[in-house]
C-alpha positions as CSV (number, residue, x, y, z in Angstrom):
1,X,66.7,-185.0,-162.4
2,X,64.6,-187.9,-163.4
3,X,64.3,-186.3,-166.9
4,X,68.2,-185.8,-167.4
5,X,68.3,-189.2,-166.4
6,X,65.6,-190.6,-169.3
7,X,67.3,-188.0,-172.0
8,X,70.7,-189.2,-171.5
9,X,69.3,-193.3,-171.5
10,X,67.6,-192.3,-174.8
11,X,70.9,-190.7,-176.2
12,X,72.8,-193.7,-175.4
13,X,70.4,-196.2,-177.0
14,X,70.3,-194.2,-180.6
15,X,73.4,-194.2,-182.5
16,X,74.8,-190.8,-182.7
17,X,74.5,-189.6,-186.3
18,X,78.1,-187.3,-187.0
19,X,80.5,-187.2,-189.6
20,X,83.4,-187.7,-187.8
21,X,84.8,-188.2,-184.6
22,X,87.9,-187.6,-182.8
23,X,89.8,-190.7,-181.1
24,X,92.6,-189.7,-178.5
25,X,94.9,-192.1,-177.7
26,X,96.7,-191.6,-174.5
27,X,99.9,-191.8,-173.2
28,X,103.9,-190.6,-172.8
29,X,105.4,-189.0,-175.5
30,X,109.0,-190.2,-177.3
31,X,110.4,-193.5,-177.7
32,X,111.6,-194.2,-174.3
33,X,107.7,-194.3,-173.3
34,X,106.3,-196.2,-176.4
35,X,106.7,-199.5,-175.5
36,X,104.8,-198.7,-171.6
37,X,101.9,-200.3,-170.7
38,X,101.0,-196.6,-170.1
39,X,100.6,-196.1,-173.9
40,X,98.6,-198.9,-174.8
41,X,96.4,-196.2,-176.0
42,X,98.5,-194.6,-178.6
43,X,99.0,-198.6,-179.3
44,X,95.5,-198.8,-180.2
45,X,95.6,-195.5,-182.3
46,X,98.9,-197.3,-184.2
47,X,96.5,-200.4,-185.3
48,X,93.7,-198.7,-186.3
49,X,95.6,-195.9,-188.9
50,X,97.7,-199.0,-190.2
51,X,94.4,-201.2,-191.3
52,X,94.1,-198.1,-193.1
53,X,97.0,-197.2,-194.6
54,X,97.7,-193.7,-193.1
55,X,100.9,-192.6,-190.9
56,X,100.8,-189.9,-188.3
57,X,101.4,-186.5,-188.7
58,X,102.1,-183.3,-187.1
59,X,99.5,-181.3,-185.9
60,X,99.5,-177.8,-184.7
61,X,97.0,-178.7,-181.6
62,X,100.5,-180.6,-180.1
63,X,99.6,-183.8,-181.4
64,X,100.3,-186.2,-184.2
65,X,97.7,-186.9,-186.3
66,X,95.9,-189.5,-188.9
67,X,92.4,-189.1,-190.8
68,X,90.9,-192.3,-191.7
69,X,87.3,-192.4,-193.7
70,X,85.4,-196.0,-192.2
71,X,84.0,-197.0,-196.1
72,X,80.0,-196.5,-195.3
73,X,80.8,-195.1,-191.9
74,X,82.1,-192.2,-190.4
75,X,85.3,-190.3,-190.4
76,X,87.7,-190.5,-187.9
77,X,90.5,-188.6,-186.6
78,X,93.1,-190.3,-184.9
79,X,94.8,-188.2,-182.5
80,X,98.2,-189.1,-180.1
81,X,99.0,-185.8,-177.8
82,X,102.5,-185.0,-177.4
83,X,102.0,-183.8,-173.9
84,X,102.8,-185.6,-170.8
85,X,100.2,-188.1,-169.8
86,X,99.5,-185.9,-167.2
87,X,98.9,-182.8,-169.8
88,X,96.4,-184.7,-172.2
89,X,93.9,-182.0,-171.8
90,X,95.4,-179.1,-173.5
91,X,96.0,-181.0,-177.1
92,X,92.7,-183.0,-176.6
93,X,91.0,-179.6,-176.0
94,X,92.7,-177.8,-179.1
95,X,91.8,-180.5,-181.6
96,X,88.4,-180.6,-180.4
97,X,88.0,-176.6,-181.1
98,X,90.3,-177.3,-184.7
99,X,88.3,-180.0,-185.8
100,X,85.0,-178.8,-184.4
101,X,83.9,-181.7,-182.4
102,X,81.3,-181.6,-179.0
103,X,82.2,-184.0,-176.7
104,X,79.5,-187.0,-177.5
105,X,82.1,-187.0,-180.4
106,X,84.8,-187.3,-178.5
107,X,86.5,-190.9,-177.8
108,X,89.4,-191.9,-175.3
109,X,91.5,-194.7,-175.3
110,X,93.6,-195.2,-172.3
111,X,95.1,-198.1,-170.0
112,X,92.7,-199.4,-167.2
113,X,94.9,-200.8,-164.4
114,X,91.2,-201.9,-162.6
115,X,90.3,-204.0,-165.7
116,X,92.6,-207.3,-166.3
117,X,95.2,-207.7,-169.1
118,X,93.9,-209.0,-172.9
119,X,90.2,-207.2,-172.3
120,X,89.2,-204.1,-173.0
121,X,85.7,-202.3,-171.9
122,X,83.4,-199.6,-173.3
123,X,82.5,-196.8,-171.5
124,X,80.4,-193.7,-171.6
125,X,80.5,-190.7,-169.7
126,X,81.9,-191.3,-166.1
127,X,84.5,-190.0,-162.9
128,X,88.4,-190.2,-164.2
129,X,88.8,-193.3,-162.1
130,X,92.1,-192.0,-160.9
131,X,93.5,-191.5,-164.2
132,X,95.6,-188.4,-164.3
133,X,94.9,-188.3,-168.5
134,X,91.2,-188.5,-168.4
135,X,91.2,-186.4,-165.2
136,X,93.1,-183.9,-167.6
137,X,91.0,-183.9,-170.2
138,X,87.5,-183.7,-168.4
139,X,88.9,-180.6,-167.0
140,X,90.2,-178.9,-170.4
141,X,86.9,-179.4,-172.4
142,X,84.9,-179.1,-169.1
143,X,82.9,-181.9,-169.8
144,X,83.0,-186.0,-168.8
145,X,80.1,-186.9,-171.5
146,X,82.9,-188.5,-174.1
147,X,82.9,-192.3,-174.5
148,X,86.2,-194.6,-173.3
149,X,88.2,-197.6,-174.9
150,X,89.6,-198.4,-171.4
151,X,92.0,-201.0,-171.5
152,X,93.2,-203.7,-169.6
153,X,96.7,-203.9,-168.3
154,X,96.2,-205.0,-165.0
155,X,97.5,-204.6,-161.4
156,X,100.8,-205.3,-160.3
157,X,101.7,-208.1,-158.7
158,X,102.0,-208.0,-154.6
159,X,103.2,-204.5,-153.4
160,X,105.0,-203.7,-156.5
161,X,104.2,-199.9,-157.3
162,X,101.9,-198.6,-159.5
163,X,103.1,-196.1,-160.8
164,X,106.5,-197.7,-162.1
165,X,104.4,-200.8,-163.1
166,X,102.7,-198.5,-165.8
167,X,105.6,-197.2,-166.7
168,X,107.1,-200.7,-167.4
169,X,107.3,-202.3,-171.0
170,X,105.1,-205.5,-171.6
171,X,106.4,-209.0,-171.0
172,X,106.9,-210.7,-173.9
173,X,104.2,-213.1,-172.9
174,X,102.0,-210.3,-172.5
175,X,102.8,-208.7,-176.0
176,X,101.4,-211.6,-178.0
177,X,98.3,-211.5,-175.8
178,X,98.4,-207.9,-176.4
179,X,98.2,-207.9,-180.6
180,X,95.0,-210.0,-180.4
181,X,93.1,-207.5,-177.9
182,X,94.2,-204.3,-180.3
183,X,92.9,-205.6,-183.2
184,X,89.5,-206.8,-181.4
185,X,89.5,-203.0,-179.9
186,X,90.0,-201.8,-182.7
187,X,86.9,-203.7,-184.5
188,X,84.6,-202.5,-181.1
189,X,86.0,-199.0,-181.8
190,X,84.4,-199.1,-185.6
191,X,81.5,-200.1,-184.3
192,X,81.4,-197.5,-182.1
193,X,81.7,-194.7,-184.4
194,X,79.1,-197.2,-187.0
195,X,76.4,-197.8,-184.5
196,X,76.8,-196.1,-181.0
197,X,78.7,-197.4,-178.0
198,X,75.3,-199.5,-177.0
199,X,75.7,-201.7,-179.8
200,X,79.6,-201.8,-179.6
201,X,78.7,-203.0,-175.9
202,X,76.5,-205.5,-177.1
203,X,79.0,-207.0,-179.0
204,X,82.2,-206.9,-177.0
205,X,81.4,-207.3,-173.6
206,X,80.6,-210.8,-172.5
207,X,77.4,-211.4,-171.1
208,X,76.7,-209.4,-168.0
209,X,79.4,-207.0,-168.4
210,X,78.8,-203.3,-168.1
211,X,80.4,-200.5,-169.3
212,X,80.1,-198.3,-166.1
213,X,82.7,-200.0,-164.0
């Protein structure tokens, strides 16, 4: 046990050296979900293939798909499932086998409702949490050793539910809030795929902060 333990320390502290990687970005599918605070993972995805230039496309795996090339970096393939939130397994799973990728390759950006709005943290490896997307998706590719952009949206407020809360636009105070923390995910999710999730946490997270929260 105590050898698993020191191997996968080791493999966290040395920057993964791959080609490419695959980023999933969860969420509902169709415009009627876009906006939700449930999608802020697709959100993320949108940012990332802009600074780049590329649009979406349709994917045979059920997903919509952009390839981006990181100049001096890696590759990365930006993936939004068309499934249910609920479903994300099944596409995340099929693009993994398309494009060839193991799970250490593998990264997830989802909504966090345990981590307050405008912040963002880095995670590898890990439970679900509760989140019926991840939850999917560890038990498609049989695996939880993939890393996670998990962001911040908050809990509701009082007794409110959480379930509709997610599924709830931002408040326009929220949205400009909102711009700033994509495009500084966005930077930690380059350096991620530069320089290893160790690094990126080094970075991103204020002092003291973990990733395994």
């Amino acid at each position: 046990m105590w050898l698993r333990l020191l191997l996968r320390q080791l493999r966290l502290r040395t920057p993964k050296l791959t080609n490419t990687f695959l980023v999933v970005g969860l969420g509902n599918p169709g415009p009627n979900y876009a906006l939700n605070r449930h999608n802020v993972g697709q959100m993320l995805l949108d940012v990332v293939a802009a600074r780049f230039g590329e649009t979406f496309k349709a994917h045979k795996s059920n997903a919509l798909v952009a390839e981006i090339k990181i100049i001096g970096g890696p590759k990365l393939i930006l993936a939004k499932p068309l499934s249910f939130m609920n479903l994300s397994g099944g596409p995340t799973s099929s693009l993994m086998n398309f494009y060839k990728i193991d799970p250490e390759s593998l990264i997830v950006a989802h909504d966090e409702l345990d981590i307050p709005p405008a912040t963002f943290r880095l995670k590898q490896g890990g439970g679900h949490g509760g989140h019926n997307g991840t939850r999917d998706i560890i038990s498609a590719i049989d695996s939880n050793d993939f890393a996670r952009i998990r962001l911040g949206i908050g809990r509701p407020p009082g007794s409110a539910d959480a379930a509709d809360y997610v599924l709830k636009n931002f408040s326009n105070s929220e949205k400009t809030e909102l711009a700033v923390t994509l495009e500084i995910a966005a930077d930690a999710l380059e350096e991620m795929a530069r320089n290893g999730i160790v690094a990126a946490q080094a970075k991103f997270h204020a002092p003291g902060e973990s990733g395994t929260a």
